[in-house]
C-alpha positions as CSV (number, residue, x, y, z in Angstrom):
1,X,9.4,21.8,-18.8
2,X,7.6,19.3,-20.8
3,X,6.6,16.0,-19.3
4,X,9.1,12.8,-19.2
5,X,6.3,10.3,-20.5
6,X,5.1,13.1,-22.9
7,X,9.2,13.2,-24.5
8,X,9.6,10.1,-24.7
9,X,6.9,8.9,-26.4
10,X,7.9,11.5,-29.3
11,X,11.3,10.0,-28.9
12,X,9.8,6.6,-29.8
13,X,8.8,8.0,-33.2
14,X,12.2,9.4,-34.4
15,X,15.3,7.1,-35.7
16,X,18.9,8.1,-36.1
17,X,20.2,8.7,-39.1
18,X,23.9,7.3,-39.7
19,X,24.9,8.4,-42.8
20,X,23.4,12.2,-42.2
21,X,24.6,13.8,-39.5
22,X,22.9,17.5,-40.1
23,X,19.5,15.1,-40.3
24,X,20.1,14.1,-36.5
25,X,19.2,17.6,-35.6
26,X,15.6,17.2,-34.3
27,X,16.5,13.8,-32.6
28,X,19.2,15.1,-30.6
29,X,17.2,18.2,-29.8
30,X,14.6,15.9,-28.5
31,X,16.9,13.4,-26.8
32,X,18.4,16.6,-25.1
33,X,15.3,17.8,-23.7
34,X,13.9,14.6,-22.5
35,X,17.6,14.3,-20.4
36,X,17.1,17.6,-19.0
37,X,13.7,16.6,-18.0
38,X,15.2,12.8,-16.7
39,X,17.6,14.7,-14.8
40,X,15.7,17.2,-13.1
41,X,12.8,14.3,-12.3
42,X,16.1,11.8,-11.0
43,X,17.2,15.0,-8.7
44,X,14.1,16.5,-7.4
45,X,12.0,13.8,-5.8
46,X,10.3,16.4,-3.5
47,X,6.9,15.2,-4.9
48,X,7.4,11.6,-5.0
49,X,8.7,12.3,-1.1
50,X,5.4,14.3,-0.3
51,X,3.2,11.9,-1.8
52,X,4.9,8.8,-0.2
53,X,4.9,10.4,2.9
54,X,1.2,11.8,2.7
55,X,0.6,7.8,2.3
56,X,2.6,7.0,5.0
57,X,0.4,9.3,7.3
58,X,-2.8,8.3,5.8
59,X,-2.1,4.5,6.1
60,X,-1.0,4.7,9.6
61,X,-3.7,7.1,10.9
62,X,-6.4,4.6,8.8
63,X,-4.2,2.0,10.7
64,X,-4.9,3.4,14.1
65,X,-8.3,4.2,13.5
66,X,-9.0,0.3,12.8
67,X,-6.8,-0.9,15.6
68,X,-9.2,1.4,18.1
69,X,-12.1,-0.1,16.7
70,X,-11.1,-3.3,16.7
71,X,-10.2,-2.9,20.2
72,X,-13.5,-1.3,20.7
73,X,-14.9,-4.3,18.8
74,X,-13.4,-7.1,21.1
75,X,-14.4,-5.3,23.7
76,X,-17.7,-5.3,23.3
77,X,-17.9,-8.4,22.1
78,X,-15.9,-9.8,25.2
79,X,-18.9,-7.7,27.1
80,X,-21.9,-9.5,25.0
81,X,-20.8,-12.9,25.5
82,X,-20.1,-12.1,29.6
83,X,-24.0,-11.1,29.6
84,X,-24.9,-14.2,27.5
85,X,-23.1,-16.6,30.0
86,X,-24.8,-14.9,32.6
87,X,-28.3,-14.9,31.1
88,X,-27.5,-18.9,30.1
89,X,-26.5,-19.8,33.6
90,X,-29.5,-17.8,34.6
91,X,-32.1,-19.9,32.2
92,X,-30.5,-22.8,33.4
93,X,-31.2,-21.9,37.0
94,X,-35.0,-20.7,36.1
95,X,-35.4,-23.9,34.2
96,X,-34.1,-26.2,37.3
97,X,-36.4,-23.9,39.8
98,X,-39.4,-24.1,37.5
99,X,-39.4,-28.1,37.2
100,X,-38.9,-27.7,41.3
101,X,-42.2,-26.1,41.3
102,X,-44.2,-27.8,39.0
103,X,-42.8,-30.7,40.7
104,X,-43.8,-29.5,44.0
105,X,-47.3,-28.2,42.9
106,X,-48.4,-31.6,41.3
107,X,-47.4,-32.7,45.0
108,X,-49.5,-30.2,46.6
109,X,-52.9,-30.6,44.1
110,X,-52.1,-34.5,45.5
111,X,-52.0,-33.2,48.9
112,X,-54.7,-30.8,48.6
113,X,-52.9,-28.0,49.4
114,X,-52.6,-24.3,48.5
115,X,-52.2,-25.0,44.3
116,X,-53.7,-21.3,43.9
117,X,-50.6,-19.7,45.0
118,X,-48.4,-22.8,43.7
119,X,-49.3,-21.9,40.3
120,X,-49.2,-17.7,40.1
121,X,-45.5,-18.5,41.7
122,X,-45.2,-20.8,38.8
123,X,-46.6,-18.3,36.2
124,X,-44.3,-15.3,37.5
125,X,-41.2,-18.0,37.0
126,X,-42.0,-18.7,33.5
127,X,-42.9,-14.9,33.2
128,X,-39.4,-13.8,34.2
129,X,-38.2,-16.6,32.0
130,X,-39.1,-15.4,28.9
131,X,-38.1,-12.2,29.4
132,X,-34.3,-13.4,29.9
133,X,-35.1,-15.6,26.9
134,X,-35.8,-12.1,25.1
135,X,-32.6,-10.5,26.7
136,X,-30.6,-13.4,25.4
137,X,-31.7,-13.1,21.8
138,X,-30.9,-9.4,21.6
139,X,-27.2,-10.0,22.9
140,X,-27.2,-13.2,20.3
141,X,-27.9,-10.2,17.5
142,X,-25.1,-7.8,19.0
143,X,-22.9,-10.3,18.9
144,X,-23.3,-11.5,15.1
145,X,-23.5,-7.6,14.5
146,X,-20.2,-6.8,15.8
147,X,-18.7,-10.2,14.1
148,X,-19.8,-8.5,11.0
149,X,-17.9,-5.0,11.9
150,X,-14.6,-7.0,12.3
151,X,-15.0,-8.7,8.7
152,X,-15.8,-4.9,7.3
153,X,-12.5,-3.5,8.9
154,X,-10.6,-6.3,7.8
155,X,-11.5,-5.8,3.7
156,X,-11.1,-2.3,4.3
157,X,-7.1,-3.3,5.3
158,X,-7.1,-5.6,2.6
159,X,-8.2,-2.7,-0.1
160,X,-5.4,-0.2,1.5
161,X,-3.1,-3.3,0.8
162,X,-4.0,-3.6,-2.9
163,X,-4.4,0.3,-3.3
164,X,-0.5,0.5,-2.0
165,X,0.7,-2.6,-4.3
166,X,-0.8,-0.8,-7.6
167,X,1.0,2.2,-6.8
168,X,4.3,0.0,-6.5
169,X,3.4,-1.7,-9.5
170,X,3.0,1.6,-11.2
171,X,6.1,3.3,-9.9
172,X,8.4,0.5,-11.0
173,X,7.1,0.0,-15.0
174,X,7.7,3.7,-15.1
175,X,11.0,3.0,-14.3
176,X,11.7,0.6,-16.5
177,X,10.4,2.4,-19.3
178,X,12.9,5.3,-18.9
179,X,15.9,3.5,-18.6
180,X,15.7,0.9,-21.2
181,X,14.7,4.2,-23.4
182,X,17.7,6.0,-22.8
183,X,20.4,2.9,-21.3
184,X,20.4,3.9,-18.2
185,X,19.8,3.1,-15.2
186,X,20.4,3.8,-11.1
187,X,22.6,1.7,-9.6
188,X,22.7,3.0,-6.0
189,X,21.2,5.8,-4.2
190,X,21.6,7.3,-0.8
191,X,21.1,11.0,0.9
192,X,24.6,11.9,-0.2
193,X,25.2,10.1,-3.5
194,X,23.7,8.7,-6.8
195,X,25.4,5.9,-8.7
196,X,24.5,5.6,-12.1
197,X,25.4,2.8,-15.2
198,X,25.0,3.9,-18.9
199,X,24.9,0.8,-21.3
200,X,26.6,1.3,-25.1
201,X,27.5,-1.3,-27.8
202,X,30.6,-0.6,-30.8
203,X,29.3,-0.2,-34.5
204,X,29.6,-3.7,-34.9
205,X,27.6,-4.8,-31.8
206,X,30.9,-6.9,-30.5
207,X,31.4,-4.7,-27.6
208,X,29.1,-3.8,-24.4
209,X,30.3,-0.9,-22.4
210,X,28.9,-0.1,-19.1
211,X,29.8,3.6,-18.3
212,X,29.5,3.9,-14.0
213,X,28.8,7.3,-12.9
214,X,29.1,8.1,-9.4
215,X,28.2,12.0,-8.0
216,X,27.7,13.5,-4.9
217,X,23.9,15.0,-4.5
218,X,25.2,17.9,-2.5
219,X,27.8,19.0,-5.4
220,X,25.1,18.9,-8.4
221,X,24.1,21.7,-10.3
222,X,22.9,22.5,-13.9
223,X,26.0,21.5,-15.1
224,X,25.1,17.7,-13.8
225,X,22.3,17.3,-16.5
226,X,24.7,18.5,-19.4
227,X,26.8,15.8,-18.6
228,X,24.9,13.5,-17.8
229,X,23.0,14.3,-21.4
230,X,26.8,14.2,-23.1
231,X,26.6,10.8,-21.5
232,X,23.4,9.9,-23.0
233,X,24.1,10.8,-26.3
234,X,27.6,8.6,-26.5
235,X,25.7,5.4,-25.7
236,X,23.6,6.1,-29.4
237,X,27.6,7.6,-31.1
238,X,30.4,7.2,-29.3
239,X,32.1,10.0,-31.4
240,X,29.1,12.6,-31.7
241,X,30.1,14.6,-28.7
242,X,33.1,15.9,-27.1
243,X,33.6,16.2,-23.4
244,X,32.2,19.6,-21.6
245,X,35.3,19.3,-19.0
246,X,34.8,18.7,-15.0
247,X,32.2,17.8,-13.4
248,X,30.5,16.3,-10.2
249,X,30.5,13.0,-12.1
250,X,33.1,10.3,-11.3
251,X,33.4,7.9,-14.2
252,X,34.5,4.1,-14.4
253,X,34.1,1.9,-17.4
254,X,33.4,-1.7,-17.7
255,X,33.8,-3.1,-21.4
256,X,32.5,-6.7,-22.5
């Protein structure tokens, strides 16, 4: 069956012709099969189902994937920065017992003591010092590394965002298209009924009609899109087609 989008846009090119009826052939041949393929697309939305929920499973698993990281994330930073405060309050300690020994080894060179030994103590201090100072820079880098994963995961959430809110967009301007092509719209819709509202106008524009439509999903058949195309057809001439008999459609009209 030929594509909605593809029917209406040869729809666009034809006009109806009042005075001829015979003319109106190819227009209401169109217009027919572009309801048929409304209908079955209103009826069957198996693929838009599929596709949301495909989404649904992709955003969640992504979802869970960055939650675990970012866990993973916080966890190691939390880690990083317990091994920084412990390297600080270790400097700090180094630093104090460092100025202790030079203070005592400027005592003992006074005292002629034993400054030999005063000062290899001194240079294994400052030794080990530098080497914590090296220890502390390298957790400094892990830390700004993993500060940069977070920001990554976060603009990767940000692009699933955007990705999900074109798709809305999308979705809903098809929608509009469609029904301000043919007048109609969906009212309501659950997972045991569709409510639809067909829009017509008199010959002399004085009159709005609003034709209500309401059918159970479990009760439809091919029938459905024969009426619902009868339908279609009387918002463009009320008096160019004549009523198939029952169906699964229950009709209310609202005139203004």
């Amino acid at each position: 069956m030929p594509e909605v989008a593809v029917l209406l846009e040869a729809l666009s090119t034809l006009r109806l012709d009042v005075e001829g009826h015979d003319g109106n052939s190819e227009l209401l041949s169109r217009v027919s099969d572009a309801a048929e393929a409304l209908a079955a697309y209103v009826a069957d939305d198996s693929a838009e189902t599929a596709l949301l929920s495909e989404f649904e499973s992709l955003h969640e698993a992504l979802r869970q994937k960055r939650d675990a990281e970012l866990r993973a994330a916080n966890a190691s930073v939390d880690k990083a920065q317990k091994e920084l405060s412990e390297a600080e309050e270790t400097h700090a300690r180094l630093t104090e017992e460092v100025s202790r020994l030079k203070a005592e080894t400027e005592a003992a060179i006074g005292a002629d003591g034993d400054v030999i030994a005063a000062i290899h103590e001194a240079q294994e201090l400052k030794d080990e010092l530098q080497q914590l100072r090296t220890v502390e820079e390298q957790l400094s880098l892990e830390v700004q590394g993993l500060q940069h994963k977070l920001q990554a995961l976060d603009e990767v959430e940000k692009q699933h965002a955007a990705t999900r809110d074109d798709i809305v967009k999308r979705d809903r301007l098809l929608y509009e298209f469609v029904t301000s092509s043919l007048n109609i719209t969906v009212v309501n819709r659950n997972e045991s009924q569709v409510q639809l509202a067909l829009l017509s106008e008199s010959e002399d524009r004085t009159t709005q009609t609003w034709d209500c439509m309401y059918a159970n999903l479990d009760e439809c058949g091919p029938e459905t899109a024969d009426r619902l195309w009868e339908a279609i057809e009387k918002t463009f001439d009320p008096n160019s087609v004549k009523s198939s008999g029952d169906t699964v459609f229950d009709m209310v009209r609202l005139a203004r």
